[in-house]
C-alpha positions as CSV (number, residue, x, y, z in Angstrom):
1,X,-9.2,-332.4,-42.5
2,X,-7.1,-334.2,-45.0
3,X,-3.8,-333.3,-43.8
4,X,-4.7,-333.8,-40.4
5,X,-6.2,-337.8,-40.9
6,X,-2.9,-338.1,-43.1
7,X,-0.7,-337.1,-40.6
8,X,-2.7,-339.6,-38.2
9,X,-2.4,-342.0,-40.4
10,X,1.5,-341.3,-40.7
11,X,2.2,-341.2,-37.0
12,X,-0.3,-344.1,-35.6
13,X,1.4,-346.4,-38.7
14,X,4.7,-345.6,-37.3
15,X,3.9,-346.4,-33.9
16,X,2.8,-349.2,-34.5
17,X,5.3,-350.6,-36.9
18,X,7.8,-349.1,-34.5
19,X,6.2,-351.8,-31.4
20,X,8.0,-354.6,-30.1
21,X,4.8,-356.8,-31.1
22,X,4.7,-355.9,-34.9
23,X,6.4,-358.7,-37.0
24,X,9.9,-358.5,-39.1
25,X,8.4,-357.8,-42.4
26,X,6.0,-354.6,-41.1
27,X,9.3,-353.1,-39.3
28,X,11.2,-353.6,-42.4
29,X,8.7,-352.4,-44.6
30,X,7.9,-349.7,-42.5
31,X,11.4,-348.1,-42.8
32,X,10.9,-347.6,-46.2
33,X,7.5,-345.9,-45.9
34,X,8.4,-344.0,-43.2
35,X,11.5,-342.4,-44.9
36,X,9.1,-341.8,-47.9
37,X,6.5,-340.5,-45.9
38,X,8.9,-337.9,-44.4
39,X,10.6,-336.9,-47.0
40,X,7.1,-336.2,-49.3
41,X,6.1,-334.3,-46.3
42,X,9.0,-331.9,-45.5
43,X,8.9,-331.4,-49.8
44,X,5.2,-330.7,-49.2
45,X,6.0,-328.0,-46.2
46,X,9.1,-326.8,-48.3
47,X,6.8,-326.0,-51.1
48,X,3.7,-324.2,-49.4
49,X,6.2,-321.6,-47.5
50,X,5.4,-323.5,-43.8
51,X,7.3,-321.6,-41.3
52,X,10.3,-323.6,-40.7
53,X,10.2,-322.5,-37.0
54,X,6.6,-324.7,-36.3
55,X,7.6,-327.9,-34.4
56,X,6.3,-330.2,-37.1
57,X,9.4,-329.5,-38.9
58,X,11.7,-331.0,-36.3
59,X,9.4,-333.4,-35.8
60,X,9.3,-335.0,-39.1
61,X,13.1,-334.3,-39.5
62,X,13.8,-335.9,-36.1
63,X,11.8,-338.8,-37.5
64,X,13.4,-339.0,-40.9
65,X,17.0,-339.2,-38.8
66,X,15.6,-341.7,-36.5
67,X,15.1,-344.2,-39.7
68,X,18.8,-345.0,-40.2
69,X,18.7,-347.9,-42.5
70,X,16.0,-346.3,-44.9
71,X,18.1,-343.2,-44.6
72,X,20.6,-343.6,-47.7
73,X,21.5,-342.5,-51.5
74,X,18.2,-341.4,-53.3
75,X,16.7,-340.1,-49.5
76,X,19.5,-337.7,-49.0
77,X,19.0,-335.9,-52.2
78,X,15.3,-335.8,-52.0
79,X,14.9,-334.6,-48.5
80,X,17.6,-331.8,-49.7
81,X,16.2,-330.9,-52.8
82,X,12.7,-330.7,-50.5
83,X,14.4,-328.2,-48.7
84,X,16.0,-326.0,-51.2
85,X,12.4,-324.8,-52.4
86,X,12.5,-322.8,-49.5
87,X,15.9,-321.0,-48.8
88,X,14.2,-319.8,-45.1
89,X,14.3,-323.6,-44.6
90,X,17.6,-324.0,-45.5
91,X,19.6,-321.9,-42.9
92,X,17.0,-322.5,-40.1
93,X,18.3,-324.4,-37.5
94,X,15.7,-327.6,-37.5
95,X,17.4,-328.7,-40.9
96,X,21.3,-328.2,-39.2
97,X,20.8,-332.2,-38.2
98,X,19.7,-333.0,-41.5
99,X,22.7,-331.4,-43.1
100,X,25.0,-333.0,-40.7
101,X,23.9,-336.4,-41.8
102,X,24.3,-335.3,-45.0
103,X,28.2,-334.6,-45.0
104,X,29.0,-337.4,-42.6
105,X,27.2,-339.8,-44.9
106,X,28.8,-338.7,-48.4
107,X,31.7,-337.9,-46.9
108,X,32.2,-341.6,-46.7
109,X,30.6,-343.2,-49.8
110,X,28.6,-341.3,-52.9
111,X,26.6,-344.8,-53.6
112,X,23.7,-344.6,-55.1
113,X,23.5,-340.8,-55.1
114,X,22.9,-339.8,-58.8
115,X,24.8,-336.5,-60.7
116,X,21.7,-334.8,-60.6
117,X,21.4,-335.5,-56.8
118,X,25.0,-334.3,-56.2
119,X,24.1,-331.2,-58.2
120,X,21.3,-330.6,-55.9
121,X,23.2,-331.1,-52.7
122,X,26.2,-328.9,-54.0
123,X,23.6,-326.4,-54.7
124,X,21.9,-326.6,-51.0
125,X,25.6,-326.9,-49.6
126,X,26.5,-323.5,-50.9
127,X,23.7,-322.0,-49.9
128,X,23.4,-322.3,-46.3
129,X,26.4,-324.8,-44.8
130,X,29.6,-323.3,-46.2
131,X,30.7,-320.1,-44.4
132,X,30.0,-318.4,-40.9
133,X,26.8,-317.8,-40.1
134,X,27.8,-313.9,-39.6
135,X,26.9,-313.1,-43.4
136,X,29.8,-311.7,-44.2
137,X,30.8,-309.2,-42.3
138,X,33.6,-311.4,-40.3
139,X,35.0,-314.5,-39.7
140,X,34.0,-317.7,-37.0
141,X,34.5,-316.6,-34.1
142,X,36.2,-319.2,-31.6
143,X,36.3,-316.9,-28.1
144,X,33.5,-318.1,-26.1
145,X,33.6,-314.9,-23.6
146,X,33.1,-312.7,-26.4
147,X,29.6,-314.9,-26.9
148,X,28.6,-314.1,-23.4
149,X,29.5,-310.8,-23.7
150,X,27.4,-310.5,-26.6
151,X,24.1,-312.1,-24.8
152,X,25.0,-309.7,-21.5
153,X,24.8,-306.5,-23.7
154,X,21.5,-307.9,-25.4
155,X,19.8,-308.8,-22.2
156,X,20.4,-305.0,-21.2
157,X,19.4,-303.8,-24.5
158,X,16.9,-305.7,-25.5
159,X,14.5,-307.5,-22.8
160,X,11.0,-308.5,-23.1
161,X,8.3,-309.2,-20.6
162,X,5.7,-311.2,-20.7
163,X,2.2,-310.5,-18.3
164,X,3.1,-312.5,-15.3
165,X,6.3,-310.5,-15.2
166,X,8.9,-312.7,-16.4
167,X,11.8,-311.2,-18.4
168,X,12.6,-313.6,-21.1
169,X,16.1,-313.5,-22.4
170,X,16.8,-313.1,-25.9
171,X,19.1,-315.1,-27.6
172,X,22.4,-314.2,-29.5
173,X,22.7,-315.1,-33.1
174,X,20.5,-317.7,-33.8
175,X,22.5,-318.9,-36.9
176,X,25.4,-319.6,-34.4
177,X,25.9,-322.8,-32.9
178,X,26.3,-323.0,-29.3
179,X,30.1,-323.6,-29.5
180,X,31.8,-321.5,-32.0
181,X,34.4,-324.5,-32.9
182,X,32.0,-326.8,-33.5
183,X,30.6,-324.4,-36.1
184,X,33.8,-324.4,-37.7
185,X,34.5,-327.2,-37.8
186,X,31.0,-328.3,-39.4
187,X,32.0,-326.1,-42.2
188,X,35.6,-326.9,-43.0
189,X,33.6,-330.9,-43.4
190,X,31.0,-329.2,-45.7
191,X,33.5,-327.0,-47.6
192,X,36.1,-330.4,-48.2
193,X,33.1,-332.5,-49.2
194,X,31.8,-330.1,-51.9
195,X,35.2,-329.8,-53.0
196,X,37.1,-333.2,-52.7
197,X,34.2,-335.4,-53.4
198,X,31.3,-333.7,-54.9
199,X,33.0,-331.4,-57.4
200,X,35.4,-333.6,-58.9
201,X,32.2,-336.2,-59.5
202,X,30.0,-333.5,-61.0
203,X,32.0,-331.9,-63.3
204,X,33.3,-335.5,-64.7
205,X,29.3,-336.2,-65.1
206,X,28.4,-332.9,-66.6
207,X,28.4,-333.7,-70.3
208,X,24.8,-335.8,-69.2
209,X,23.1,-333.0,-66.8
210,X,20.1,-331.8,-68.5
211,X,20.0,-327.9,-68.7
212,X,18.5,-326.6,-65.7
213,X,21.1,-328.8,-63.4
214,X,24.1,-327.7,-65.6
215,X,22.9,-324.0,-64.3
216,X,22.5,-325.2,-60.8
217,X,25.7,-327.0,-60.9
218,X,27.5,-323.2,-62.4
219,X,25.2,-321.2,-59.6
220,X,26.9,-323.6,-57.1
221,X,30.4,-323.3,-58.2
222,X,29.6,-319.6,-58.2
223,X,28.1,-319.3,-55.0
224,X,31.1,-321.1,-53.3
225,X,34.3,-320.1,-55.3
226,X,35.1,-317.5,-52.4
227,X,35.5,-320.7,-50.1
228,X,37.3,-322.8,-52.5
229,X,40.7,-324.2,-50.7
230,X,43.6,-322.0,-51.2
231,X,46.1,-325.2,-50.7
232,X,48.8,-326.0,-53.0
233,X,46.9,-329.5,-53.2
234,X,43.7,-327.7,-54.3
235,X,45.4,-325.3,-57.0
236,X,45.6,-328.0,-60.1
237,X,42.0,-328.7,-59.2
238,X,40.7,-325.2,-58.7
239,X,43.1,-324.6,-62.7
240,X,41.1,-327.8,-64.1
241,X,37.6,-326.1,-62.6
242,X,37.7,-323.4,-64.3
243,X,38.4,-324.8,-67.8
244,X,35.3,-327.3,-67.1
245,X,33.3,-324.6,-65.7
246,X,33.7,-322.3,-69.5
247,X,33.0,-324.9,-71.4
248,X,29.9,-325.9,-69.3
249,X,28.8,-322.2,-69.2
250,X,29.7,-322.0,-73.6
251,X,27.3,-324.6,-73.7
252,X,25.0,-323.8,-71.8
253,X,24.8,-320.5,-73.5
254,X,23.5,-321.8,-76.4
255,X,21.3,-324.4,-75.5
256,X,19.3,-321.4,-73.6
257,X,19.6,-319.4,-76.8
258,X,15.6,-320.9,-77.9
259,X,14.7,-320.6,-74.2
260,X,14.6,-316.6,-73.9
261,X,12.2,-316.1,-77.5
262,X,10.4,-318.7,-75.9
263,X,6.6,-317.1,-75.3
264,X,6.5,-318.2,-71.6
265,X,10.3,-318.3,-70.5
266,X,11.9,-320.6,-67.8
267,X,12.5,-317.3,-65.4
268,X,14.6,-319.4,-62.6
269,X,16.9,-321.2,-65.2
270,X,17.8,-318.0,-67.6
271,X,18.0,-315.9,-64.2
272,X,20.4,-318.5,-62.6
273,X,22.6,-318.9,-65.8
274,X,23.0,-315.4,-65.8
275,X,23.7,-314.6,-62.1
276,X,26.2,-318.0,-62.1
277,X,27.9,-316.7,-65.2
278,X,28.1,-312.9,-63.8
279,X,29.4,-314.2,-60.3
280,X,31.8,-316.3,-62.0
281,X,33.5,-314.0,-63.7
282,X,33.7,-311.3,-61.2
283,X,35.8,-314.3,-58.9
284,X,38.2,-314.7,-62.5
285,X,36.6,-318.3,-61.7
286,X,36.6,-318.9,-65.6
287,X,39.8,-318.6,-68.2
288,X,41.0,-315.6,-68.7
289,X,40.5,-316.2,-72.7
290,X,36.4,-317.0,-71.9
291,X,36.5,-313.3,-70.3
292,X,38.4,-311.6,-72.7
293,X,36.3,-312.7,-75.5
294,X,38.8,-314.3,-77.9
295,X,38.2,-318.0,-76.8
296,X,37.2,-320.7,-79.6
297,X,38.3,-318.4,-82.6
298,X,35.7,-318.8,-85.5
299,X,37.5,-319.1,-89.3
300,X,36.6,-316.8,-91.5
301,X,36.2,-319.1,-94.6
302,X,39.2,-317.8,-96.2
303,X,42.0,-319.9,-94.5
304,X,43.4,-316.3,-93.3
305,X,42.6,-314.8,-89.8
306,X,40.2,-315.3,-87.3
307,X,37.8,-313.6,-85.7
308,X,36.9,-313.9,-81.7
309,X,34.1,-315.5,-81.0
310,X,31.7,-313.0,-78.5
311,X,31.9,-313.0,-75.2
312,X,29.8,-314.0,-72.0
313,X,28.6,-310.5,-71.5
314,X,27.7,-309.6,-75.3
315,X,26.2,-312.7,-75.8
316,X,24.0,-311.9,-73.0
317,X,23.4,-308.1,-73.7
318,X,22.3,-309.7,-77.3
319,X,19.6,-312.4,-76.0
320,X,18.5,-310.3,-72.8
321,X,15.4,-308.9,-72.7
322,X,14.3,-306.9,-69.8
323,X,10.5,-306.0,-70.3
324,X,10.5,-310.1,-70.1
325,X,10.8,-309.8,-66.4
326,X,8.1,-307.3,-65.6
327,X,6.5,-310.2,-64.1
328,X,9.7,-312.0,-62.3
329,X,9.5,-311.9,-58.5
330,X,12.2,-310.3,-56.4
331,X,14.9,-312.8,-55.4
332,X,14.8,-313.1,-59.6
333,X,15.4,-309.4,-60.3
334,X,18.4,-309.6,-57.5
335,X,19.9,-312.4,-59.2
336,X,19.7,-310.5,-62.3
337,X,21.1,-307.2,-61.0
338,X,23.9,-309.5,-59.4
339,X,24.8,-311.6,-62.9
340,X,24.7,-308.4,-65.2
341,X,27.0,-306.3,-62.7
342,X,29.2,-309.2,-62.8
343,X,29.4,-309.4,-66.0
344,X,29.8,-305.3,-66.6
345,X,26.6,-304.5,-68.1
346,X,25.3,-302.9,-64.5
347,X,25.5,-299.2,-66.0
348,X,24.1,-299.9,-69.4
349,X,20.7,-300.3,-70.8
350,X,20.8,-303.8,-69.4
351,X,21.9,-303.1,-65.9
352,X,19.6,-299.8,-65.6
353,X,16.6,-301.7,-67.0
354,X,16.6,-304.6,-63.9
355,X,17.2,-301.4,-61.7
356,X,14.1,-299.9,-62.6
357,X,12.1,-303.5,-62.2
358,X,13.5,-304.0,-58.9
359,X,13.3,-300.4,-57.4
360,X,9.9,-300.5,-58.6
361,X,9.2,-303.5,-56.9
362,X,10.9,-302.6,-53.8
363,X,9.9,-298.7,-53.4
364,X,7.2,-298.0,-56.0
365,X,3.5,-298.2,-55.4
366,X,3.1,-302.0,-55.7
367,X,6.1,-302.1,-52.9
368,X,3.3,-303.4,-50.0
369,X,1.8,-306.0,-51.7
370,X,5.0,-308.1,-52.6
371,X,5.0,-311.5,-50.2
372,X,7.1,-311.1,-47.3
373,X,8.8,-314.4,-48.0
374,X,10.3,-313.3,-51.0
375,X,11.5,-310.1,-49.2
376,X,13.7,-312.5,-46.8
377,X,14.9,-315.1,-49.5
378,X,16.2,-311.9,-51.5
379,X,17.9,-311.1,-48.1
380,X,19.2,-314.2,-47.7
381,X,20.7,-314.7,-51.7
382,X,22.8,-311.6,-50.6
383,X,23.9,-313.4,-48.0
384,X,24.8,-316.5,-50.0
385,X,26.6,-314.6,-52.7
386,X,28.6,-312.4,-50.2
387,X,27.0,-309.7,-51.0
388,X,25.3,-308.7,-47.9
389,X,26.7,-305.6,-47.1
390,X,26.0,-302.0,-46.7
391,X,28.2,-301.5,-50.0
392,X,25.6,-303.5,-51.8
393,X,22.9,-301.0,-52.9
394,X,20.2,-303.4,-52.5
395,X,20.6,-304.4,-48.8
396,X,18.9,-301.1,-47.3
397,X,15.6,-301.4,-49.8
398,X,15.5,-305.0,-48.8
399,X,16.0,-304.4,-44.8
400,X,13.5,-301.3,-45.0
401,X,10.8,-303.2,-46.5
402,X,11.3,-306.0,-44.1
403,X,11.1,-303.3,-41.6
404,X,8.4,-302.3,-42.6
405,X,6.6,-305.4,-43.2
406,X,7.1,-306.5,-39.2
407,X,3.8,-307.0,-38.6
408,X,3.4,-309.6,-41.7
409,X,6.8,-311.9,-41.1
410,X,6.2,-315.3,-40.0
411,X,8.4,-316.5,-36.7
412,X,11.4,-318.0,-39.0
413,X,11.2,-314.8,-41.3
414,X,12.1,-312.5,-37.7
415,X,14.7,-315.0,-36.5
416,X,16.6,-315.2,-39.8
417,X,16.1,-311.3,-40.2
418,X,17.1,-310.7,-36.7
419,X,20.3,-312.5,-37.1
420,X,21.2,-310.9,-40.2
421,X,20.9,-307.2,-38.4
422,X,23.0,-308.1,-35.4
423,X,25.4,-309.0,-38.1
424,X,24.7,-305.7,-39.9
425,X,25.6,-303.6,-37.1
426,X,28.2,-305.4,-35.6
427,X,30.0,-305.0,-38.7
428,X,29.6,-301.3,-38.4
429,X,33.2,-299.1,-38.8
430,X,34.3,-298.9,-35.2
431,X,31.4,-301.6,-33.7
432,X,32.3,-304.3,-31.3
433,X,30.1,-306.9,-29.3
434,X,31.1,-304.9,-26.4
435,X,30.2,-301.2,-28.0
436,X,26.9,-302.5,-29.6
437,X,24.6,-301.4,-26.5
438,X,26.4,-298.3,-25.9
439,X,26.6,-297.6,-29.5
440,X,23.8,-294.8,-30.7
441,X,22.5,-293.4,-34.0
442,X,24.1,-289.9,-33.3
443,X,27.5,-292.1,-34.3
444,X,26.5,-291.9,-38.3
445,X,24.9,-289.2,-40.2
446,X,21.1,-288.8,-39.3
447,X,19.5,-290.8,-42.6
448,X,22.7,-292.6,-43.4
449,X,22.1,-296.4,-43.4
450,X,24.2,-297.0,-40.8
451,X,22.4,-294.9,-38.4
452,X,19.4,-297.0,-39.6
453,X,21.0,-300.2,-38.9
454,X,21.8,-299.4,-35.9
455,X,18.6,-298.0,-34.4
456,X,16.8,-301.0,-35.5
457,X,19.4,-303.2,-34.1
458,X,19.2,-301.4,-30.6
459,X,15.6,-301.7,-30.5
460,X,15.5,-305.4,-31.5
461,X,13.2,-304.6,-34.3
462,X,12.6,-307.9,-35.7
463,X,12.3,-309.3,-32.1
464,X,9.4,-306.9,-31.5
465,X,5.6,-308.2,-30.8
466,X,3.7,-308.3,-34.4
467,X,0.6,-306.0,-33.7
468,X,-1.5,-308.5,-33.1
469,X,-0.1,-309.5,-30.0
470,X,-0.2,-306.2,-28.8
471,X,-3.1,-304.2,-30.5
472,X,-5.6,-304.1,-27.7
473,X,-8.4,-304.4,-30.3
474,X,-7.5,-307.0,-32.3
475,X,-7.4,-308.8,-28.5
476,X,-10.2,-307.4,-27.1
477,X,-12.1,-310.9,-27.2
478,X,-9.8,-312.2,-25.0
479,X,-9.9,-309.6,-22.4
């Protein structure tokens, strides 16, 4: 009853302050308030897991746009940081306006817009806005009759009716936009703000981040390096990146050293730092001297030789402990497994400990009660690190538990999963748009994951009915 009279309140206030009769100071108050007012609520949405898909989400977003002159500086960050508590939210397509606004409006002035907002954006930015929408397993497509081809095929192989006998058609990738070109270029603006404008200002500002936004600023360096601009422009900055990005990751090394004998431990920012620091080196994004373990050479009292200071990885095998994270959630443990292969550790006590964790929590005993949401945001950080891939060991647990979860996943949960196994299967060896319908398990080895992948894509297993849509007992009231 609360939420509803506040949303009343929200919407009848903006109505009226919106009306030709209502005087110059409510209007211009009212811009403020209203901005506000959206902003607390799509945080408030973010937070409690709403479905991005429910139309209150473009509704308070289309509102938020609609408020142009309240819609500046501080707003931007705070309607992206709202966001970035729920990475569903992110790539969903309600927030693609939002995001738009975002780059054309920094991409022209950063006033007012904090470091710690810029960290948050460049964070949000790598994320979801940066690279195809395909996951990985190709590049932007820019022939339009390959797009219809695609929705033909799926028509055939995938068509739903509905009781008064109409045949709804299902729709192609829904991370796509409509015009393959305008997707591009939307990301060539994202990818040349992070790295033109935001970058250059965040590193220079570094030295006063607090912890937790020096990590974010690494996981986002980290999480975009593999879009970073190959240009001979772009080459001294990408050399003077790196150096900035070792010393921030030396020093954020050891002001994390207290944090992980700490009795309750900061589980996101120790899981980031390591997963940043893991990534980065796997992408030689840091100097070759930080990997090799001999940077910042330590005297050894005697005025005679020196002895290398340790490296990224042994300072981590040192300070890790891995029966801390019996309690960490799964996109956590992926992040983990993802940092300490990075950084080599992946076969050692280190690496093989995390394993255990995460297989437990993905095929063990416990596997059905773990939240469906953090079953698709572990899908989706593969897909942000590039990892997303049958390669990766951890894409078939995570797709077979969200299988197997169907009835459970929320609206934006199927449409973000659905997406991601068209994807799957259209980058299978010897798969094209054209083959996908035709295209059978008896192609793969019985019980190999790609005959998996491709059953479920045929059947359109996240576009199913949950059961109880269909269960005739759950609906028998209605009958």
């Amino acid at each position: 009853g609360i939420q509803a009279h506040g949303e009343y309140f929200f919407c009848s206030y903006a109505w009226r302050s919106s009306s030709p009769d209502a005087g110059p100071a409510l209007r211009e108050t009212s811009v403020e308030f209203q901005s506000d007012m959206c902003v607390s609520k799509i945080t408030q949405l973010a937070g409690e897991r709403v479905d991005p898909e429910k139309l209150r989400w473009q509704k308070l977003i289309n509102h938020l746009l609609r408020t142009r002159e309240g819609f500046i500086g501080r707003n931007l960050a705070r309607a992206v940081a709202g966001l970035a508590q729920n990475p569903l939210a992110l790539v969903a397509p309600s927030s693609t306006p939002l995001f738009d606004r975002v780059v054309g409006s920094l991409s022209t002035s950063l006033e007012g817009v904090s470091d710690d907002d810029i960290v948050v954006i460049m964070l949000a930015l790598s994320q979801a806005r940066m690279f195809p929408s395909s996951g990985g397993c190709g590049s932007v497509r820019e022939d339009e009759e390959e797009q219809e081809d695609e929705d033909k095929v799926l028509a055939v192989m995938r068509p739903k009716s509905r009781p008064g006998g109409k045949v709804v058609q299902l729709e192609g990738s829904s991370f796509r936009a409509s015009n393959s070109r305008d997707e591009a270029s939307c990301i060539e603006a994202a990818r040349m703000l992070f790295w033109d404008r935001l970058a250059p200002r965040a590193l220079a500002g570094s030295v006063q981040l607090s912890l937790p936004a020096r990590v974010d600023l690494l996981l986002a360096f980290a999480l975009a390096w593999r879009a970073s601009p190959e240009s001979s422009r772009h080459e001294t900055a990408r050399q003077t990146a790196r150096e900035k990005l070792g010393m921030i990751l030396a020093s954020s090394l050891g002001e994390a050293a207290p944090l992980w004998r700490a009795e309750t431990p900061d589980f996101k920012t120790l899981v980031r730092l390591v997963a940043a620091a893991g990534l980065l080196e796997a992408q030689s994004a840091l100097p070759l001297s930080d990997i090799a373990g001999n940077v910042g050479d330590a005297e050894d009292g005697l005025g005679g030789r020196t002895r290398p200071v340790a490296s990224t990885a042994t300072k981590v095998s040192r300070a890790l402990e891995v029966e801390r994270f019996e309690r960490a959630v799964v996109p956590h443990l992926l992040l983990l497994s993802l940092g300490l292969h990075g950084l080599g550790l992946g076969a050692g006590r280190l690496g093989r400990g995390v394993h255990t964790l995460l297989d437990g929590a993905l095929c063990g005993e416990s596997a059905s009660g773990v939240p469906t949401h953090e079953i698709t945001e572990a899908i989706l950080l593969l897909q942000a690190c590039g990892k997303l891939g049958l390669q990766e060991p951890w894409t078939m647990p995570l797709m077979r538990r969200a299988a197997n979860d169907i009835d459970r996943l929320s609206r934006g949960e199927r449409r973000a999963l659905g997406s991601i196994l068209l994807d799957l299967a259209r980058g299978l060896e010897g798969s094209t748009t054209r083959s996908l319908g035709r295209q059978t398990p008896k192609h793969h080895p019985a019980g190999s994951p790609e005959a998996t992948i491709c059953f479920l894509a045929q059947h359109d297993w996240f576009g199913r009915r949950s059961r109880a849509q269909t269960s005739w007992w759950k609906n028998r009231g209605a009958l």
